[in-house]
DONU-624048 format. One record per residue (C-alpha): residue number from 1; residue in one letter; z negated, x negated, y negated. Coordinates in steps of 0.1 Angstrom, whole numbers, plus 5000, padded with zeros to 4 digits. Example, Ala and Ser with C-alpha at 12.3 -4.5 7.8 and 13.67 -1.06 7.14 Angstrom:
# DONU-624048
+-----+---+------+------+------+
|   k | r |   pz |   px |   py |
+-----+---+------+------+------+
|   1 | A | 4922 | 4877 | 5045 |
|   2 | S | 4929 | 4863 | 5011 |
+-----+---+------+------+------+
# end
This chain:
# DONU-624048
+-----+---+------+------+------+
|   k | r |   pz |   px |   py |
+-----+---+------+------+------+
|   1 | X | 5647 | 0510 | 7380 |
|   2 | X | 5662 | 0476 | 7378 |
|   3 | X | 5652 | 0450 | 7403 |
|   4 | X | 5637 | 0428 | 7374 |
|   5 | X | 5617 | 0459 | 7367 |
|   6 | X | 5606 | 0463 | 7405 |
|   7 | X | 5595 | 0428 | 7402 |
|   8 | X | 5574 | 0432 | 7377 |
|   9 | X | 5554 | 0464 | 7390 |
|  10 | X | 5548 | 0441 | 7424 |
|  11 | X | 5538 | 0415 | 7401 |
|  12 | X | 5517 | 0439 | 7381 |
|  13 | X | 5503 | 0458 | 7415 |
|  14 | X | 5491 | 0425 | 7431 |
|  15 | X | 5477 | 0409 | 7399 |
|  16 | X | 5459 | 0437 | 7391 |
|  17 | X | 5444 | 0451 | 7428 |
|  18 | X | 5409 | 0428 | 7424 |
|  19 | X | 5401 | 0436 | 7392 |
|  20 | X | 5405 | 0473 | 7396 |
|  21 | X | 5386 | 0473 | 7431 |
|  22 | X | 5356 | 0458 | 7411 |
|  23 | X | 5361 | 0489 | 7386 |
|  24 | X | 5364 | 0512 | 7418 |
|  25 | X | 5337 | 0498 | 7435 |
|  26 | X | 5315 | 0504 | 7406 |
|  27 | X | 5326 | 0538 | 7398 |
|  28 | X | 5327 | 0549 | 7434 |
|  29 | X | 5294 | 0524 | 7445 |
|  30 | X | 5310 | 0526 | 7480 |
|  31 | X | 5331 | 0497 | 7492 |
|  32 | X | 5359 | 0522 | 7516 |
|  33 | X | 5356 | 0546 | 7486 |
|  34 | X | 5365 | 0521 | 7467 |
|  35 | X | 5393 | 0507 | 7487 |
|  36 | X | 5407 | 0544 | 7488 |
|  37 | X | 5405 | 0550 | 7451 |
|  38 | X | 5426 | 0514 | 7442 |
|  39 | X | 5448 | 0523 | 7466 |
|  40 | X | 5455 | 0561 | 7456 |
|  41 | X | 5459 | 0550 | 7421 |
|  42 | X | 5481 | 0517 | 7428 |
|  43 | X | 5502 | 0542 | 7446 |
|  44 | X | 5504 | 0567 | 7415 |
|  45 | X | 5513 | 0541 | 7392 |
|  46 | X | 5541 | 0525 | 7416 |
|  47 | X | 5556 | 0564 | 7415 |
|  48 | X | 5548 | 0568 | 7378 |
|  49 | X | 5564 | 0537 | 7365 |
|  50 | X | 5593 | 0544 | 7391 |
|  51 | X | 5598 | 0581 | 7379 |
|  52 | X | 5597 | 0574 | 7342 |
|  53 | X | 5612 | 0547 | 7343 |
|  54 | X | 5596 | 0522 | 7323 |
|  55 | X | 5559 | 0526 | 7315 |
|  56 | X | 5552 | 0506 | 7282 |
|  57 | X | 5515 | 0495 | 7293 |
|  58 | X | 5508 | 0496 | 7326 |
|  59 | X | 5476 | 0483 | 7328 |
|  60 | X | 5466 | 0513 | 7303 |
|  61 | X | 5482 | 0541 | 7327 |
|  62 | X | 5467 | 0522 | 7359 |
|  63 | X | 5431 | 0524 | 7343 |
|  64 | X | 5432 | 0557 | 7330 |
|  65 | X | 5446 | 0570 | 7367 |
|  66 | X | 5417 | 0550 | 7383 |
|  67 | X | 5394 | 0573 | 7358 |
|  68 | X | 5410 | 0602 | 7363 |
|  69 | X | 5419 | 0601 | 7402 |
|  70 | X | 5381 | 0592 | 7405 |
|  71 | X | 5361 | 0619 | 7385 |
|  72 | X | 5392 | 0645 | 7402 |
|  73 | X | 5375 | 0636 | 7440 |
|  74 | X | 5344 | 0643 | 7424 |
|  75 | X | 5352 | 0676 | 7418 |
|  76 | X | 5363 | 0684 | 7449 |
|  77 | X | 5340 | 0706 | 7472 |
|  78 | X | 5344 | 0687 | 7507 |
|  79 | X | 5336 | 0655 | 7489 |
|  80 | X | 5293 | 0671 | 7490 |
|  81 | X | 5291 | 0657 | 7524 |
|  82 | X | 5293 | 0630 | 7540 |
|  83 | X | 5297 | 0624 | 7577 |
|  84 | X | 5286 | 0589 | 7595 |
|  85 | X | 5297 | 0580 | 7628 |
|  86 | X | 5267 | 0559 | 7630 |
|  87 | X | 5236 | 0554 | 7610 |
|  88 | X | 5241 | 0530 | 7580 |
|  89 | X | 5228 | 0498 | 7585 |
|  90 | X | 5208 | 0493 | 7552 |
|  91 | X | 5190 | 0462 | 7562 |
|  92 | X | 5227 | 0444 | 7563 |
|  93 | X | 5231 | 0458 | 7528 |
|  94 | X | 5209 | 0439 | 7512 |
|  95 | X | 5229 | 0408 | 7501 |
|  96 | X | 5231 | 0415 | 7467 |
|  97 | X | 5201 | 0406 | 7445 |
|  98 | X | 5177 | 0437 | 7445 |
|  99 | X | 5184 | 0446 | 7403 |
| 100 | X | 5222 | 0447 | 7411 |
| 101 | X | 5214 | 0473 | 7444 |
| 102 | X | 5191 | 0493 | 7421 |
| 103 | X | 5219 | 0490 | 7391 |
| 104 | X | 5244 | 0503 | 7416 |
| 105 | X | 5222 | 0534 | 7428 |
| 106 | X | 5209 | 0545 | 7390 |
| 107 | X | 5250 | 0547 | 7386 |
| 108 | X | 5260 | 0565 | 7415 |
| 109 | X | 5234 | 0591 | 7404 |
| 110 | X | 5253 | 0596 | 7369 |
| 111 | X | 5276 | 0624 | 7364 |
| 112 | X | 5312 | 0609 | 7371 |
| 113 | X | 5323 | 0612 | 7336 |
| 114 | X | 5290 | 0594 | 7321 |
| 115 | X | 5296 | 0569 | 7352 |
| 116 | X | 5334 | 0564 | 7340 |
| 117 | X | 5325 | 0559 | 7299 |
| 118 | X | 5300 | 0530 | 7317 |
| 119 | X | 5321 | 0511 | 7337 |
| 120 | X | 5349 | 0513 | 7311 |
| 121 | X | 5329 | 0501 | 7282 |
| 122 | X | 5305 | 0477 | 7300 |
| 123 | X | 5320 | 0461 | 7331 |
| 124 | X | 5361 | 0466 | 7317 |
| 125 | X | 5348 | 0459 | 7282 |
| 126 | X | 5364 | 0488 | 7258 |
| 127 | X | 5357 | 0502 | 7230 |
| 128 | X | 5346 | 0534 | 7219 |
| 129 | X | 5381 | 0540 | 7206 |
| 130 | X | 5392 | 0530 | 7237 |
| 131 | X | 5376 | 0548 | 7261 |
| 132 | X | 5380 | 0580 | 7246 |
| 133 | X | 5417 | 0576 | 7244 |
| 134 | X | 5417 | 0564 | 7282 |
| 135 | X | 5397 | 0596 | 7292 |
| 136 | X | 5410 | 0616 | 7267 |
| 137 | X | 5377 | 0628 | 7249 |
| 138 | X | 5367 | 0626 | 7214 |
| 139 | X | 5346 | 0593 | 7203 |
| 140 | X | 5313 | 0613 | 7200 |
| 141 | X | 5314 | 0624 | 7232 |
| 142 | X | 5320 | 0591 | 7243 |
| 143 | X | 5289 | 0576 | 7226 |
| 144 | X | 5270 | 0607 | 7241 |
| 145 | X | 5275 | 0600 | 7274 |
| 146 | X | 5272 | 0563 | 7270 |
| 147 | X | 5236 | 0573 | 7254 |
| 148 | X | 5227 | 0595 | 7281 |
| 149 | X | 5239 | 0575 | 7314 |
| 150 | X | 5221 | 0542 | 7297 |
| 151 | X | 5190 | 0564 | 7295 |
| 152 | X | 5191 | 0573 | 7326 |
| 153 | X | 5199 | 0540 | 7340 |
| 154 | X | 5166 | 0523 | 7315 |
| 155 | X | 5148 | 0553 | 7337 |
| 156 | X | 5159 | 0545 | 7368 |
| 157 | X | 5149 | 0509 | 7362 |
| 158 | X | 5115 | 0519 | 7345 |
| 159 | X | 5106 | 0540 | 7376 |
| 160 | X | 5121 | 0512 | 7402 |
| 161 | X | 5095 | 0482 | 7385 |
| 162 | X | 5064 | 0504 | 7378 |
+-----+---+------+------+------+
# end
């Protein structure tokens, strides 16, 4: 890799870091989780773009690895549990308005794959098109899933305000 090129992915890495934690944070719905995830998948895309190369859109490959490095810790069994060294403080979590809060908890009851078409389409503003080429899934099953978490989502909301 040329150092032109190394330039670049710096560039690219710390242009990029904010607006893939807010992707993160919403996927994940956990701040550290989040923090983990960015920097999992900065550090896959630094070691992509350095192995091949060249990686003609980067901000493509770094979304779809967010996606994909996301819904793969899903998947794995010791991520069921979760163990505190102390009790969550929920009264200092209550900064955000109480619709975001309630927002944030309907989506972190999704499936990860319904909770990645989401984010993707409504906070990183795809398409259909292009979500299912980022996830690599077929445009029905795209819409499906966006028709199914926003159901659950208008349920979640339903139940929270009756």
């Amino acid at each position: 890799m040329t150092r032109g090129e190394e330039v670049a992915l710096h560039a690219f890495v710390e242009g990029r870091r904010t607006a893939l934690f807010r992707s993160a944070y919403l996927l994940c719905g956990n701040r550290d989780e989040a923090e983990d995830l960015v920097q999992t998948t900065l550090v896959k895309v630094v070691l992509g773009a350095r192995r091949h190369g060249r990686l003609d859109n980067l901000e493509a490959y770094a979304r779809k690895t967010l996606v994909n490095t996301f819904i793969s810790a899903r998947r794995r069994f010791w991520r069921r549990e979760q163990a505190y060294g102390e009790v969550p403080d929920v009264a200092g979590q209550l900064v955000d308005s109480d619709t975001g809060l309630m927002v944030r908890a309907a989506l972190a009851e999704l499936a990860p794959k319904q909770r990645a078409v989401l984010v993707l389409r409504y906070w990183e503003d795809l398409s259909v098109a292009a979500t299912a080429q980022l996830l690599g899934m077929r445009e029905s099953t795209v819409k499906s899933h966006t028709a199914r978490g926003l159901a659950a989502l208008r349920a979640a909301v339903r139940e929270e305000y009756a």
